[in-house]
C-alpha positions in Angstrom: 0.0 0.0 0.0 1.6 3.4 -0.7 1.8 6.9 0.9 -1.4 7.9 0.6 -5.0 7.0 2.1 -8.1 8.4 2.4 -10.0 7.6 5.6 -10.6 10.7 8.8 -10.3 10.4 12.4 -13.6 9.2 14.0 -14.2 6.4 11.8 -16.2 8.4 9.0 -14.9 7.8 5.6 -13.4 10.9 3.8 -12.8 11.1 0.5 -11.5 14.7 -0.4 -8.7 15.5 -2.7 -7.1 16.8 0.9 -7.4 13.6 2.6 -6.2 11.5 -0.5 -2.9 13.5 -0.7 -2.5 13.6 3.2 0.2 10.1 4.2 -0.8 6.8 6.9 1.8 7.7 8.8 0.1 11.0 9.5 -2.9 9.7 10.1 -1.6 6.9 12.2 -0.1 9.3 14.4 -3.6 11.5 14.8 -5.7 8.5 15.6 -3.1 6.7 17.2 -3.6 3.9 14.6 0.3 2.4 14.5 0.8 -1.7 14.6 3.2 -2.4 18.0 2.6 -6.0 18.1 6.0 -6.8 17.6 6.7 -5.8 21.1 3.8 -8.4 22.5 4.2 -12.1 23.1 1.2 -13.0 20.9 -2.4 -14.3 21.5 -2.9 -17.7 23.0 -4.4 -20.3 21.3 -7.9 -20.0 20.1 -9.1 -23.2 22.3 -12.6 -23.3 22.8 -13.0 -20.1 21.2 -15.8 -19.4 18.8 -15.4 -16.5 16.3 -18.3 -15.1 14.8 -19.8 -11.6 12.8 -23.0 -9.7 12.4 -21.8 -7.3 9.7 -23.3 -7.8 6.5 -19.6 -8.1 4.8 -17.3 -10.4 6.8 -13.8 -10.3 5.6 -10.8 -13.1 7.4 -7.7 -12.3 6.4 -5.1 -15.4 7.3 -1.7 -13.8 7.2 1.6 -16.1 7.6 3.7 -14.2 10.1 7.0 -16.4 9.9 10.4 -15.4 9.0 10.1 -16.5 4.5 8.0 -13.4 5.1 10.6 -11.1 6.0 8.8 -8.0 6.9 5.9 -8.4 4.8 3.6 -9.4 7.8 4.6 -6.1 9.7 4.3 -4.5 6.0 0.4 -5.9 6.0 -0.4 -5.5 9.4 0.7 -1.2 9.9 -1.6 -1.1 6.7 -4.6 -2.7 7.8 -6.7 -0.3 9.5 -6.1 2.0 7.0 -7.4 -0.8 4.7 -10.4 -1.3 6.4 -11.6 2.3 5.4 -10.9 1.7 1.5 -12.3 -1.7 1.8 -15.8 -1.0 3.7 -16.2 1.4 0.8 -15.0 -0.3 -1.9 -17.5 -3.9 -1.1 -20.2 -1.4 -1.0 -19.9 -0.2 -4.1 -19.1 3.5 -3.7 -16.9 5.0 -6.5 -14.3 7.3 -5.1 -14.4 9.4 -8.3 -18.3 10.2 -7.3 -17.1 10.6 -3.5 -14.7 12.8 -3.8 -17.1 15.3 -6.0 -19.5 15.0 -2.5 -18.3 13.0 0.4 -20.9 11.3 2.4 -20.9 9.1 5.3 -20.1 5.8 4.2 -21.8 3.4 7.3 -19.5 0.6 8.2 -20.7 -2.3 7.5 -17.6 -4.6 7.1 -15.4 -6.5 9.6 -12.3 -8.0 9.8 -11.1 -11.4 11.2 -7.5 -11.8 11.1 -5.5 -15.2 11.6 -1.7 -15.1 11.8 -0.1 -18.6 10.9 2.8 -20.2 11.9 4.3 -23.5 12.1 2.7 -25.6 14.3 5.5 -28.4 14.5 8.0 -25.5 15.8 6.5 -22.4 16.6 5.4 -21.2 20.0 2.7 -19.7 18.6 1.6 -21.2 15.2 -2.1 -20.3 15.3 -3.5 -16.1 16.7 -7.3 -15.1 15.8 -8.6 -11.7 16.2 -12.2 -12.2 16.3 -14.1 -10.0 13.7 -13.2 -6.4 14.6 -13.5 -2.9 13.2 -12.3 0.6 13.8 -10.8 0.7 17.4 -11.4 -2.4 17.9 -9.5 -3.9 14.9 -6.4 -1.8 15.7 -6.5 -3.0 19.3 -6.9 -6.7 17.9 -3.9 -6.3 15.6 -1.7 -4.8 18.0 -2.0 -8.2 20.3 -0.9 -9.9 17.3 2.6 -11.3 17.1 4.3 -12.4 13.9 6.9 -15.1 15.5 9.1 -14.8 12.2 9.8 -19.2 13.1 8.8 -21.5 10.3 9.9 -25.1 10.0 11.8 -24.8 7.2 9.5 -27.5 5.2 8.7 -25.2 2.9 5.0 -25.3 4.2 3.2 -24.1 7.6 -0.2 -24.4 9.4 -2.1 -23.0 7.2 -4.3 -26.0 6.9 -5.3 -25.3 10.9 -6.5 -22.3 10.4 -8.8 -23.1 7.3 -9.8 -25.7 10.1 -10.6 -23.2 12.7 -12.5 -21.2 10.0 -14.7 -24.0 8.5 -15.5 -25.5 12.7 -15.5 -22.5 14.5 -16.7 -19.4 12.6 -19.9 -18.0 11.5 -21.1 -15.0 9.6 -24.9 -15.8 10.1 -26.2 -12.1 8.3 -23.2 -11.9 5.4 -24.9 -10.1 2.4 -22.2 -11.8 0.3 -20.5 -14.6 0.8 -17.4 -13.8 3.1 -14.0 -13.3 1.9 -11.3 -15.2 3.0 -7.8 -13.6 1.7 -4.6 -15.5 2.6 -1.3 -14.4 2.1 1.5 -16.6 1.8 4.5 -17.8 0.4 4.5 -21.2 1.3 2.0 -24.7 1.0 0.2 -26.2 3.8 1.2 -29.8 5.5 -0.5 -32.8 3.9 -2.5 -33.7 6.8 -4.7 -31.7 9.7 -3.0 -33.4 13.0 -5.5 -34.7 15.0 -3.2 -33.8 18.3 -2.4 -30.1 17.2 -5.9 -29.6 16.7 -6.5 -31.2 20.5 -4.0 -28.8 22.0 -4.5 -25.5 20.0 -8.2 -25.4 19.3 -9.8 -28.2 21.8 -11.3 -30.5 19.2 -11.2 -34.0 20.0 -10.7 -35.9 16.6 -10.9 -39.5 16.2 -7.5 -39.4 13.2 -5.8 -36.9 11.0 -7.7 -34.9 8.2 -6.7 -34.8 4.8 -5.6 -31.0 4.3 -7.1 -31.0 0.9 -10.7 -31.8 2.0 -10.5 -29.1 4.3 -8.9 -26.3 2.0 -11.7 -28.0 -0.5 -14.6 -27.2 2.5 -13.0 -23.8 3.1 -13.7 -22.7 -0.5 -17.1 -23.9 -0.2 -17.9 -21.8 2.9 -15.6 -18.6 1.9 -14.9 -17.2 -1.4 -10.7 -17.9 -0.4 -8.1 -16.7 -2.1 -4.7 -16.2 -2.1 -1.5 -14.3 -2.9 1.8 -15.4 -2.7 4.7 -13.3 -2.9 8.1 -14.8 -3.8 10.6 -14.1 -1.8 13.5 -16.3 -0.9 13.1 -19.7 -3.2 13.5 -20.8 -6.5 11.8 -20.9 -9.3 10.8 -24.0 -9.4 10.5 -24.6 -5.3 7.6 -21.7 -6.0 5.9 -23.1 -8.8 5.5 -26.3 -7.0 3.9 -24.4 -3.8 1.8 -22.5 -6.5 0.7 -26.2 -8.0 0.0 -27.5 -4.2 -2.4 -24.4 -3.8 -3.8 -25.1 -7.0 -4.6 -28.2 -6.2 -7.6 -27.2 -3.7 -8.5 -24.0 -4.8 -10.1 -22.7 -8.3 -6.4 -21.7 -10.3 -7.5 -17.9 -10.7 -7.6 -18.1 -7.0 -4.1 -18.8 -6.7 -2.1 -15.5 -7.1 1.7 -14.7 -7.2 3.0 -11.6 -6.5 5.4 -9.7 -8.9 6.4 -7.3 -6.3 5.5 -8.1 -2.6 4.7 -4.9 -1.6 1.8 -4.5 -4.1 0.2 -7.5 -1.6 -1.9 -4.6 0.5 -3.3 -3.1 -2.9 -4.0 -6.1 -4.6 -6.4 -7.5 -1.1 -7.9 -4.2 -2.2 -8.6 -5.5 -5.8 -9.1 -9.2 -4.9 -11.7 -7.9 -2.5 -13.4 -5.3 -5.2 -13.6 -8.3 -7.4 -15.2 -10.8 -5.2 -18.1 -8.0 -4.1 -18.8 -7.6 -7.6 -16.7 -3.7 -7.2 -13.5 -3.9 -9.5 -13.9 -0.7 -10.6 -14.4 1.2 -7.6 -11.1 -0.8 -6.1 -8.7 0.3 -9.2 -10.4 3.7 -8.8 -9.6 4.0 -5.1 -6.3 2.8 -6.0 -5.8 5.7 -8.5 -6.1 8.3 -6.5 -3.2 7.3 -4.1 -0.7 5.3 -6.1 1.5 6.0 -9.3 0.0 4.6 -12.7 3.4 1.8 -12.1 1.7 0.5 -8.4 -1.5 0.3 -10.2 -0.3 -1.7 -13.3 1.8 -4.1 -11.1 -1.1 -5.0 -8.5 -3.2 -5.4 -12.0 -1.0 -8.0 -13.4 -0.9 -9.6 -9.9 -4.7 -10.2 -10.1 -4.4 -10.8 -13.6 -5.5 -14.2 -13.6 -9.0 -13.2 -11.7 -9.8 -10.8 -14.7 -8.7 -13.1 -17.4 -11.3 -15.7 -16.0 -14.1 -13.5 -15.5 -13.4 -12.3 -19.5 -13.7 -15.7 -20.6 -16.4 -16.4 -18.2 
């Protein structure tokens, strides 16, 4: 996400010329909305612990926090509430272009859910949910968060437990749409659900292990999921067979890598925009904060999304 943003202190959405041109960190610093989870020890485990929304547009973002991410996750996560502003609009359906010629309260009808992922063979701790939140209370859930920066060095992590959690233990009874699930990622998930990581991170009691694939499969069924993948530290070819593994379970335009990692906050923008039926009003909000180059690259990023809707 670049320099610029459009939202105004007390949670009203504005979209003058003045607030486009005007940089997060400044408004981070008026509404004290900066990211200091880095200093916490992290949430515990979710066990026992239902997550559910009443907004009408429920949005989970499942971010792996370990160290292939380099600073990507603390990149996402100091981004985020200024996110949620674009986003609420953009799902809606408001059209910057129009707001900025007469701002109007937009009502704030999203929330956010966000799940940070780690490894839950090594990590100490592989699996933090912030229930759905917005405004003040999304900033306060994200700053609990804590990005371990661990892995297993597998080349996968636990992502397969929290597309678990989300398909057992999550519910978005008055969604309008149907909610969005955005994970971002470089690496695949383990083959297999553990039956005893399960028992001592969420408190489910299963008989034997699950088949990851059946439950990314029931994910996709229950969330319109995605995901982006930035490549940062393998090869080629080590990438294109995580890429395969996540095409394996979800539809392929789902399954997006990301020319330039830093694009990843404007293309949830896009990705989102698309799947509420709003890809115009997401490249618009876009344009009035980033250079035509940010733009293009977060275009090609989602590329495959657009190509299959053309062909559609």
């Amino acid at each position: 996400m670049g320099g610029d943003t459009t939202y105004s202190t007390g949670g009203s959405y504005d979209w003058s010329e003045r607030a486009a041109r005007r940089g997060a960190a400044s408004y981070a610093a008026v509404d004290r909305r900066t990211y200091t989870g880095y200093s916490s020890k992290g949430l515990k485990p979710p066990k026992g612990m239902e997550i559910s929304s009443e907004s009408e547009i429920p949005l989970v973002l499942m971010l792996d926090g370990t160290g292939s991410m380099s600073r990507l996750p603390r990149f996402i996560l100091e981004r985020t509430p200024t996110m949620f502003y674009e986003l609420n609009a953009v799902i809606q359906g408001y059209d910057p272009k129009e707001l900025a010629k007469k701002p109007v309260e937009v009502p704030a009808k999203l929330e956010m859910s966000i799940i940070c992922i780690g490894d839950a063979y090594s990590d100490h701790s592989p699996l933090q949910v912030v229930g759905f939140k917005k405004h003040a209370g999304l900033v306060k859930g994200i700053n609990q968060i804590y990005p371990e920066g661990g892995g297993g060095g597998t080349r996968e992590e636990s992502y397969e437990l929290g597309a678990y959690y989300l398909n057992r233990h999550c519910k978005t009874p008055k969604s309008v749409i149907k909610p969005i699930c955005i994970i971002a990622g470089d690496e695949a998930f383990y083959d297999k659900v553990d039956r005893f990581q399960v028992r001592e991170l969420i408190g489910d009691n299963l008989k034997e292990d699950i088949d990851s694939r059946d439950v990314m499969k029931e994910l996709q069924k229950k969330f319109d999921a995605y995901i982006l993948q930035p490549e940062l530290h393998y090869s080629k070819s080590e990438y294109e067979k995580i890429h395969e593994k996540w095409r394996g379970v979800l539809p392929k335009d789902r399954v997006m890598v990301m020319e330039d990692p830093e694009a990843i906050v404007n293309c949830m923008i896009m990705v989102s925009g698309y799947a509420s039926g709003h890809f115009k009003e997401a490249q618009h909000a876009l344009e009035r904060r980033e250079e035509p180059w940010e733009i293009d690259q977060a275009v090609r990023a989602v590329h495959p999304l657009l190509k299959s809707k053309t062909n559609d």
